[in-house]
C-alpha positions in Angstrom: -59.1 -57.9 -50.4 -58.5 -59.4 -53.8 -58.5 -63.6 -53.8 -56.7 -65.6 -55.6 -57.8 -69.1 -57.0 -55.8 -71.9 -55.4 -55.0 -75.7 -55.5 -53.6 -78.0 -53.1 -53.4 -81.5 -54.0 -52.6 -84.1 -51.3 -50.1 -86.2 -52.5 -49.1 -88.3 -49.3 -50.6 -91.8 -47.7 -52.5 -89.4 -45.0 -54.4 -87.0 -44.6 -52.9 -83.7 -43.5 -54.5 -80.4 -42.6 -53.7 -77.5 -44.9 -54.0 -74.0 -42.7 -54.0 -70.7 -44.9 -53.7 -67.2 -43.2 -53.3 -63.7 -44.4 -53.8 -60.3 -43.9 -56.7 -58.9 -42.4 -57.4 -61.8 -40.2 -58.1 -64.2 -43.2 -58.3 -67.8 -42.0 -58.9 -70.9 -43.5 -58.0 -74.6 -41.8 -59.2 -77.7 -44.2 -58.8 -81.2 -43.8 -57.1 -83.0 -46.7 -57.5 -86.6 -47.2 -55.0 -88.7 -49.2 -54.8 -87.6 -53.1 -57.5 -85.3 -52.6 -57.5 -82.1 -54.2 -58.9 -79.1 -52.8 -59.9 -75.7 -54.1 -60.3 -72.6 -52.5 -59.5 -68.7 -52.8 -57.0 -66.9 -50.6 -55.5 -63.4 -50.4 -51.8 -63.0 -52.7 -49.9 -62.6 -49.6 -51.2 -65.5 -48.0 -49.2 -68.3 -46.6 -50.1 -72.3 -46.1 -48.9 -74.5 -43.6 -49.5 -78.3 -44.3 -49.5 -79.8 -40.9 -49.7 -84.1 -40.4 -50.4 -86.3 -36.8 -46.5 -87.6 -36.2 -46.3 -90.3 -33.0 -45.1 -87.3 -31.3 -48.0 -85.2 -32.0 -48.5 -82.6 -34.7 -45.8 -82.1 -37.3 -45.9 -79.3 -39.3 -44.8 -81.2 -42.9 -44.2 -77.9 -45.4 -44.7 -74.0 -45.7 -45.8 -72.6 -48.8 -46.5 -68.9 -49.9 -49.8 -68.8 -52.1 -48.4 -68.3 -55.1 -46.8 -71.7 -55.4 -50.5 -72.9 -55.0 -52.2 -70.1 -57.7 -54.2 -72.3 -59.8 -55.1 -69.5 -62.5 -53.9 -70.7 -66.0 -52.6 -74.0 -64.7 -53.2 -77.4 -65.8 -54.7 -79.8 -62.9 -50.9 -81.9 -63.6 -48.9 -78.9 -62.9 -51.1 -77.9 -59.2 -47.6 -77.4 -56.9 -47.8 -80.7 -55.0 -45.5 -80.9 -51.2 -42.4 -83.4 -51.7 
């Protein structure tokens, strides 16, 4: 299984919990505090969820494929950031 470098920078007011899974039963679950940026290797055909704590309980916020998050050649100003 071939990883990837990624980046996921936090970009909201709270902290959020970034959840990437891929084949062969790869998992990762981090949390993320506000304007943190965090590092980590995944699989190419991996996928992110970015999840938050709503009133209403969890809220699942964005869904990203790894690629968006590839951090191989990038600047640290150009790391794919959730709107």
């Amino acid at each position: 299984m071939a990883s990837n470098p990624c980046t996921y920078r936090n970009s909201q007011d709270r902290m959020v919990i970034m959840r990437c899974f891929g084949a062969e039963q790869f998992y990762l679950e981090r949390v993320v505090f506000p304007f943190e940026i965090l590092s980590f290797s995944a699989p190419a055909d991996a996928e992110i969820e970015i999840w938050t704590h709503g009133l209403g309980g969890p809220e699942l916020l964005e869904t990203l494929p790894v690629s968006e998050l590839t951090s191989e050649g990038q600047e640290l100003d150009r790391v794919a950031v959730p709107a």
